[in-house]
C-alpha positions as CSV (number, residue, x, y, z in Angstrom):
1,X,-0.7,99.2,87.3
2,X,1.4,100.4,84.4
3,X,3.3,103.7,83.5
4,X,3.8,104.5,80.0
5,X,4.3,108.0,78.7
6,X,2.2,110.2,77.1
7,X,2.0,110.2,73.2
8,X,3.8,113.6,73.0
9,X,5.8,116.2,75.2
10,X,3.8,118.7,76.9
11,X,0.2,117.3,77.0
12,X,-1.3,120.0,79.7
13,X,-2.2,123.1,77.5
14,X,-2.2,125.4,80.2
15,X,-3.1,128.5,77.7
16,X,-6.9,128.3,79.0
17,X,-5.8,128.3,82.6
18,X,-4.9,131.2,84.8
19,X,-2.2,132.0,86.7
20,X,-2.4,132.2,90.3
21,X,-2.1,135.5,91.6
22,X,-2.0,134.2,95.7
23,X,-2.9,131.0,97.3
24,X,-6.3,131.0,97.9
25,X,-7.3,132.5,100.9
26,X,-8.4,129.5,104.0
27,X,-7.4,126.4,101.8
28,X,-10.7,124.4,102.8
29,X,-10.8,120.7,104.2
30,X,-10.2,117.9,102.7
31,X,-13.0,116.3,100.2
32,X,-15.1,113.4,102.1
33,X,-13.0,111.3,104.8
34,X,-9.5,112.7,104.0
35,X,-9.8,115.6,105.9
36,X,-10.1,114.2,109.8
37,X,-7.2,112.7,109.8
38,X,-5.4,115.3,108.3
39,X,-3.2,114.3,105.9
40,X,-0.4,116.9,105.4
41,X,0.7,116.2,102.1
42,X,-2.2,117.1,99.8
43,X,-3.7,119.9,98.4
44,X,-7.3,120.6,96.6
45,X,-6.4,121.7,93.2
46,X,-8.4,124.7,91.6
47,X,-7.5,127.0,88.5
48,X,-5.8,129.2,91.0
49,X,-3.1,127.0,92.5
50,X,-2.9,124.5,89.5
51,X,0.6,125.9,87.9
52,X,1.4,126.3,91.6
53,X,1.1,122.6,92.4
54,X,2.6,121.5,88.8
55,X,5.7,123.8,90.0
56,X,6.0,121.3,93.1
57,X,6.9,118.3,91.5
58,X,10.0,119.8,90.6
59,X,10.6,118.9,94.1
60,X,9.4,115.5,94.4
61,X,6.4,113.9,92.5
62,X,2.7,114.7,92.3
63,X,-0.1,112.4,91.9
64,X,-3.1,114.5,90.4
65,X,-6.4,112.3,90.6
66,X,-9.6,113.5,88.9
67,X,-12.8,112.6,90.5
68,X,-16.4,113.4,90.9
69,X,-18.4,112.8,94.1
70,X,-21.9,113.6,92.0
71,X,-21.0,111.1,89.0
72,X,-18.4,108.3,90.6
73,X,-18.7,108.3,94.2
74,X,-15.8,105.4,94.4
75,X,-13.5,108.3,92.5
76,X,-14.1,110.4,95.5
77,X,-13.1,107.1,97.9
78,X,-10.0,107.1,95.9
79,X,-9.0,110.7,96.3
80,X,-9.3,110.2,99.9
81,X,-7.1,107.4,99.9
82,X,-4.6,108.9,98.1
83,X,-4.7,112.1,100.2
84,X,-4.6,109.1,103.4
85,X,-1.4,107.6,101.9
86,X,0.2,110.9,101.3
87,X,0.7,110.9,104.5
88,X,1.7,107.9,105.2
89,X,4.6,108.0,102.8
90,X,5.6,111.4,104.4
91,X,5.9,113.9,101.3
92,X,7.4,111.8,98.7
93,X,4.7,112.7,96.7
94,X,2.2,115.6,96.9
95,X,-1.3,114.4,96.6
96,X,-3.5,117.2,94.5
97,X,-7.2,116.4,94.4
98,X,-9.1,117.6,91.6
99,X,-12.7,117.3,91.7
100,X,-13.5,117.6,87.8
101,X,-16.9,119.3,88.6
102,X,-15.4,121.8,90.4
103,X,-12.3,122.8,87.9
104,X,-13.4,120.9,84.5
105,X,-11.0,123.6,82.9
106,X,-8.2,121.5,84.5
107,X,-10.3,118.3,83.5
108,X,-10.1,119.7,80.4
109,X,-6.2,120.9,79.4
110,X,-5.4,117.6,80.9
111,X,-7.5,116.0,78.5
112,X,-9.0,113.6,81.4
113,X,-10.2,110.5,79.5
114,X,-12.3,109.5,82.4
115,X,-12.6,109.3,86.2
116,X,-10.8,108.2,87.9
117,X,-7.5,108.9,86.6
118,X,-4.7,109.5,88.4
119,X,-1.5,111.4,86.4
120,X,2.4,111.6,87.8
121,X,3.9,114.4,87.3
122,X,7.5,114.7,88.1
123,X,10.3,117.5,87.2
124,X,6.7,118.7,85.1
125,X,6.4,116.2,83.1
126,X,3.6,113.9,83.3
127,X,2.6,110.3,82.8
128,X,-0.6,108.2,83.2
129,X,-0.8,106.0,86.6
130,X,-3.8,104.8,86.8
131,X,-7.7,104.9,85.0
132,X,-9.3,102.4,87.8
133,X,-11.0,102.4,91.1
134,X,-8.8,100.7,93.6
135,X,-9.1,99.1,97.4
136,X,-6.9,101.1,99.7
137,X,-4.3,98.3,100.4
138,X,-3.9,97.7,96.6
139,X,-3.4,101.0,96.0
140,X,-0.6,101.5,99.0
141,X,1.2,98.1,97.5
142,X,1.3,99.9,94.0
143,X,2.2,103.0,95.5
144,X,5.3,101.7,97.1
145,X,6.2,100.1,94.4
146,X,6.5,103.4,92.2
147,X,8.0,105.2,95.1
148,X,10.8,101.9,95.4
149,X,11.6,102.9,91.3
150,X,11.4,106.2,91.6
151,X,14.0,105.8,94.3
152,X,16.7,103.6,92.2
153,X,16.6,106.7,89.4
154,X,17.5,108.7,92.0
155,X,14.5,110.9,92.5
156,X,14.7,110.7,96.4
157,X,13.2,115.1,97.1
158,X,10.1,115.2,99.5
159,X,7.5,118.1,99.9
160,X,7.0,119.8,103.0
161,X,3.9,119.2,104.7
162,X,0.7,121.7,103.7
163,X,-0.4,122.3,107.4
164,X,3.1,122.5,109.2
165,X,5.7,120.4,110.0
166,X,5.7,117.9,112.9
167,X,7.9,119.3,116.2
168,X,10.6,115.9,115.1
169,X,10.8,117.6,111.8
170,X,13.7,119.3,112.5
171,X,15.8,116.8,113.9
172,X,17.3,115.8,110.2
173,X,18.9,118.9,110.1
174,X,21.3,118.3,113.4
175,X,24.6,117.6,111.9
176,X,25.8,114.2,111.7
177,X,29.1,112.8,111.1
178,X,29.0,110.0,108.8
179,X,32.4,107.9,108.4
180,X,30.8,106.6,105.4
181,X,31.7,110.1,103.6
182,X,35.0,110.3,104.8
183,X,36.7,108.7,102.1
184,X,34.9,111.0,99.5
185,X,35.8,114.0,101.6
186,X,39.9,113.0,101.9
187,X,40.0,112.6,98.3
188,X,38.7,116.6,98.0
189,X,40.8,117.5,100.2
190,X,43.9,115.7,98.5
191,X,42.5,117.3,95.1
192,X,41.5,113.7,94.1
193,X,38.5,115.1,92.1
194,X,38.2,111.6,90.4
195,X,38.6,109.1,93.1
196,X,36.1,111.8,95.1
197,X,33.7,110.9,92.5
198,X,34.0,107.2,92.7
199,X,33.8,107.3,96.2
200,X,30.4,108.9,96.0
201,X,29.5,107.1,93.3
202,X,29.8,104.0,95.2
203,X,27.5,105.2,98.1
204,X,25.1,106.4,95.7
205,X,25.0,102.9,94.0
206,X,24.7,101.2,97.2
207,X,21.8,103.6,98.7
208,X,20.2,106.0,95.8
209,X,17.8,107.5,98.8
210,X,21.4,109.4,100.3
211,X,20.7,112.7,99.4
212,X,23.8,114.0,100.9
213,X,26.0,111.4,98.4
214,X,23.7,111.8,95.6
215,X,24.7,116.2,95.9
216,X,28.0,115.3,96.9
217,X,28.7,113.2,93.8
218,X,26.8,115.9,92.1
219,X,29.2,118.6,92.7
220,X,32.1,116.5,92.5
221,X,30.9,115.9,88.8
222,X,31.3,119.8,88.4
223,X,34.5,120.3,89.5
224,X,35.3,117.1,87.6
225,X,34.0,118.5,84.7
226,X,35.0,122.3,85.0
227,X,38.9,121.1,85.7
228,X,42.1,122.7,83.3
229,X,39.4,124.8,82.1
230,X,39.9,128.1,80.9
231,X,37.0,130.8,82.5
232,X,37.4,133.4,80.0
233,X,38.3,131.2,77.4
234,X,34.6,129.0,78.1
235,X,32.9,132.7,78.3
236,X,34.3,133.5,75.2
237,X,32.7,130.4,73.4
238,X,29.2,131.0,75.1
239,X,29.2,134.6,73.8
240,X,29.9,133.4,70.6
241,X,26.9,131.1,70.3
242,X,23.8,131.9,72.4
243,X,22.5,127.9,71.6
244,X,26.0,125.9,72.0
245,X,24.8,123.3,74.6
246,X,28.0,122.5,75.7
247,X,29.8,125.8,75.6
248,X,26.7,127.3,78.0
249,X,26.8,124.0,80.0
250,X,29.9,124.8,80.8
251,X,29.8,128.3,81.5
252,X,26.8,127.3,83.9
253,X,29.3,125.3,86.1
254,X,31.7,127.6,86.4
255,X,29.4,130.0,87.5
256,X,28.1,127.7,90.0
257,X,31.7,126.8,91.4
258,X,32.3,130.7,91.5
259,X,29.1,131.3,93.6
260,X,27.1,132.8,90.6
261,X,24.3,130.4,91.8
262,X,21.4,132.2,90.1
263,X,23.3,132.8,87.3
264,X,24.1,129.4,86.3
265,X,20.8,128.6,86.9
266,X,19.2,131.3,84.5
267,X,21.6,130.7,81.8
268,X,20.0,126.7,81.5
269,X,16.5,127.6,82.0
270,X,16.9,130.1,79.1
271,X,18.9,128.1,77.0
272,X,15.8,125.1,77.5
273,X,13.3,128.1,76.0
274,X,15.8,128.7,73.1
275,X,16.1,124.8,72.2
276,X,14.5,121.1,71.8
277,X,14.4,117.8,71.5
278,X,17.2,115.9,72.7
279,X,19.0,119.3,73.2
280,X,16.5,120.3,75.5
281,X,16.4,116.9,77.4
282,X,19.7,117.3,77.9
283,X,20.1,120.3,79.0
284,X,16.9,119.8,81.9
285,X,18.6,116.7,83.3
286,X,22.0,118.6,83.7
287,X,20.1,121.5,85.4
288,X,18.8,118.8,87.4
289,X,22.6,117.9,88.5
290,X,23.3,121.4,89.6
291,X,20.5,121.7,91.8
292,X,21.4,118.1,93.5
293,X,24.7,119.8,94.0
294,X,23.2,123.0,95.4
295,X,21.2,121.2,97.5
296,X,16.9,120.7,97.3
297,X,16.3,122.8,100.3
298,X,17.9,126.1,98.9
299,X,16.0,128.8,98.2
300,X,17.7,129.1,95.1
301,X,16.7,125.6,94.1
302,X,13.0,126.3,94.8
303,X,13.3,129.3,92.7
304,X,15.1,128.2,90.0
305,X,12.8,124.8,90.2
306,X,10.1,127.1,89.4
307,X,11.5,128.9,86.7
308,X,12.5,125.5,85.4
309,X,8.5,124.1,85.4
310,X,7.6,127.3,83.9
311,X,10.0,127.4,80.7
312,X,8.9,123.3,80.2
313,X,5.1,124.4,80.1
């Protein structure tokens, strides 16, 4: 299986699409086999929820597979299997299952070459994954695989499960104490900002799934960033010029470190509206930093993840 990326940014049109007003009422079962064993982490994709599922992979990835029971009954097999292995891998990716007879609208602004075809989409971008019919094992190998690369670029979110969370589910957030953090957590104390990112930095390189080093080294980067720096004097230079990357960058951090949490967050996803290119590139992964440091399970981060999917489409 091979991942390349599309031919240009922003290959959905989503123009002839329509946004979803509410979830469809009494989400039905799942297409063919996938629904007895009920798979948690999939959803049927129509018109209606379609911007609503794109929105999710700022979160973690989604794996949209076209298929059609009527023409390719061995697409419908793999929709099932992928809505199977959803599960199995426990929300790092969102299965959505679009049967192309159903929604050929979507078919259509995705510009679906054939079916199968299965499309990542992560932090709303998408790629191509995979144009062939394949046996479930095959497809779980190649799965972990992508999930194992995904992992060392540090894209480690997970979705919640569509259907509620198991009763263990809420054992992760018990507190822990981790002497692995400790040394990151003197050096804040001492007002080591550099050595606190190292320390991170360290447990990041050694385990890219930590979440709690990969925010921690994500706001130690701010205050590393934001230190002997002048508040009014960084406002002052992002009044002065509405599409300075780096003056707006800035302000964004401070207003993170000051609480301004929305703020900082609405200033960047503005800013990628007003820009391009590299610019905008640049600006998305640093947005991407500050919600590591925020953390993925704010409610500011889901909002300002969706505000994010809607200013890249």
């Amino acid at each position: 299986m091979t991942q390349q990326p599309f031919s240009r940014p922003g290959a959905i049109d989503l123009s002839a699409l329509k946004r979803p007003a509410a979830p469809p009422p009494g989400a039905p079962g799942a297409p063919g086999g996938a629904g007895a064993g009920g798979s948690s982490y999939w959803v049927e994709v129509t018109e209606q929820n379609f911007q609503e599922t794109i929105e999710a992979s700022m979160t973690a990835p989604v794996l949209l597979v076209f298929f059609s029971r009527s023409r390719m009954p061995e697409s419908g097999q793999l929709a099932d299997d992928l809505a199977t292995l959803s599960g199995e891998f426990e929300g790092r990716f969102l299965a959505g299952l679009v049967d192309v007879d159903v929604s050929p609208a979507i078919a259509q602004a995705v510009q679906v070459p054939s079916v199968p075809y299965v499309m990542a989409v992560i932090d709303g971008r998408p790629a191509p994954l995979l144009q062939d019919v394949v046996p479930l094992a095959e497809l779980r190998t190649a799965l972990t695989q992508v999930v194992q690369q995904l992992t060392t670029q540090g894209i480690t979110g997970q979705h919640q499960p569509r259907g509620g969370a198991p009763e263990s589910a809420a054992e992760p957030d018990e507190p822990q104490v981790d002497p692995r953090y400790a040394a990151a957590e003197d050096a804040l104390a001492a007002n080591d900002i550099d050595r606190a990112v190292a320390e991170y930095q360290k447990l990041v390189d050694a385990n890219p799934a930590d979440a709690e080093a990969v925010a921690g080294l994500a706001m130690a980067k701010v205050l590393q960033r934001t230190q002997g720096v002048d508040l009014n004097a960084a406002r002052d230079a992002a009044a002065a010029d509405r599409d300075d990357v780096g003056a707006q960058i800035m302000v964004a951090d401070l207003d993170l470190l000051g609480g301004h949490v929305d703020d900082a967050f609405d200033r960047l996803v503005d800013l990628i509206r007003r820009v391009d290119g590299d610019e905008r590139n640049q600006v998305r992964e640093h947005l991407l930093g500050l919600f590591a440091a925020v953390g993925n399970d704010d409610p500011r981060v889901l909002k300002g993840r969706q505000n994010l999917a809607s200013a890249l489409f």
